[in-house]
C-alpha angles and dihedrals in degrees: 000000000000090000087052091051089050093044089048086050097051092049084045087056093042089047093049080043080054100055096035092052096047083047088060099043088052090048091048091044091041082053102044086049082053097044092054087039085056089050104057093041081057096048091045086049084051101042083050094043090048090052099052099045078043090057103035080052089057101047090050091056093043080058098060087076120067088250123002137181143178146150120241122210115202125197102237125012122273149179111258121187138152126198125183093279108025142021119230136213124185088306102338127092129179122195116237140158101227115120101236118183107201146124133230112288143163103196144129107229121040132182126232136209135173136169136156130260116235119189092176097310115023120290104181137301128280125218133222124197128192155172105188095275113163122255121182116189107210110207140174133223099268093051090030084108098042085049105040086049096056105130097227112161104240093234078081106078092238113170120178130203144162122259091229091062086039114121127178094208092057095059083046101066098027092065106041097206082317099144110253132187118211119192117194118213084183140097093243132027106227115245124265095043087108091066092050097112112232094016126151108201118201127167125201119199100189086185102070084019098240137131124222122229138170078346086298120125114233128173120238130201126212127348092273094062084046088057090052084062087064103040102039114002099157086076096026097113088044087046094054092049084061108048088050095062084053094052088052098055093046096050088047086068094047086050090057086038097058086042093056092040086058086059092086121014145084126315085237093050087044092059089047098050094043088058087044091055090051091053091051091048092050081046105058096056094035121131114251093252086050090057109077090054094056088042085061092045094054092050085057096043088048092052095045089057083053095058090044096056094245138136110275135226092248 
């Protein structure tokens, strides 16, 4: 009796041994599973945040040139997106101060863009992002060669047509739900484009300088910041914002610049210079309709330092 009852508490022991060593060996194998799970997340981090910094690298040094463009070929597809402070890629973002016009896109090639933007000297540069998406500028006969001399690269899918062989339902069917932008150089926008599936509308007056979007006016300046509407309207007014801090800034230090240059030269340079310094004080808290008019006015003022012999704004 007593050697059955040993014999029933060491298989009990062998049978708790058992458990607790199948219990282990799940935990070491649960943590080893984890471990190589935690592994490739981290490589994949890596590999994203490698890309990125790979990426922002590549558009500050296309922005060493006055206009720059190139394609870029990844090696696996991603999801690209920029907002006003950071740029994002799959689950990774980096701040950065770039203006980049985009939408959002996953993609393996993307094209780049990139030109200053000079108003009148140069304020920074503007960034276009793309992945061959299609874009038709629709003009009429009074902007057609405004339209048809727009200095796009080729490696942007830019088509140009006249309002009057513009048709909705060709679109339509051309694009099959592709997402399309259409950017209308004309006074009116025909009837039926709202039903075109996947279309971004935008509309240009280059007469009051605006862009139209979401049915909403908004000034443009200068033909580069045009350009941003098309390219990323969704973060065009943030975009603009700011593009005007930087403008600011810059002409802050044009501003020190014309008030050291009046230190030693003529009596006739000084007085220019001193009229130039109060444009570009009046310039730099502008509001942003007041600022084409005194863009204009430094040009002048630049050009008649030229003719003086002095030393110029910029």
């Amino acid at each position: 009796m007593l050697s059955s009852q040993r014999i029933n508490h060491k298989g009990f022991e062998l049978g708790l041994k058992t458990i607790f060593t199948s219990i282990a060996g799940a935990i070491i194998l649960l943590f080893f599973i984890k471990f190589a799970y935690d592994q490739q997340t981290l490589q994949e981090n890596i590999t994203t945040r490698t890309t990125l910094n790979d990426l922002n690298d590549y558009l500050d040094a296309l922005s060493i040139g006055s206009s720059t463009s190139r394609s870029i070929n990844l090696p696996e597809e991603i999801s690209l997106d920029a907002d006003c402070e950071s740029l994002h890629l799959n689950d990774y973002q980096k701040k950065d101060h770039k203006i980049i016009y985009t939408k959002p896109m996953t993609t393996k090639n993307i094209n780049t863009w990139v030109q200053p933007w000079n108003y009148p000297y140069k304020i920074t540069s503007f960034y276009y992002l793309d992945n061959n998406e299609r874009y038709v500028l629709i003009y009429s006969q009074e902007t057609k060669d405004y339209v048809t001399n727009l200095n796009i690269p080729n490696i942007i899918d830019i088509q140009q047509q006249p309002i009057n062989q513009f048709l909705p339902q060709r679109i339509q069917q051309e694009q099959q739900g592709k997402p399309v932008t259409l950017v209308f150089f004309t006074t009116t926008i025909p009837p039926g484009v709202a039903q075109i599936k996947n279309a971004a509308i935008i509309k240009i007056d280059l007469e009051q300088e605006e862009v139209v979007i979401n049915n909403l006016r908004q000034p443009y300046l200068g033909e580069a910041m045009m350009l941003g509407a098309i390219f990323g309207k969704d973060t065009y007014a943030c975009n603009q914002a700011t593009a005007l801090e930087e403008l600011r800034r810059i002409t802050t230090i044009y501003e020190q610049k014309t008030r050291l240059l009046q230190l030693k030269t003529t009596d006739t340079c000084r007085n220019l210079l001193n009229l130039a310094q109060q444009t570009l004080s009046n310039y730099k808290t502008a509001t942003i309709l007041a600022l084409p008019a005194l863009q204009e006015k430094i040009e002048e003022q630049n050009r008649e330092l030229t003719n003086y012999d002095c030393p110029t704004i910029y």
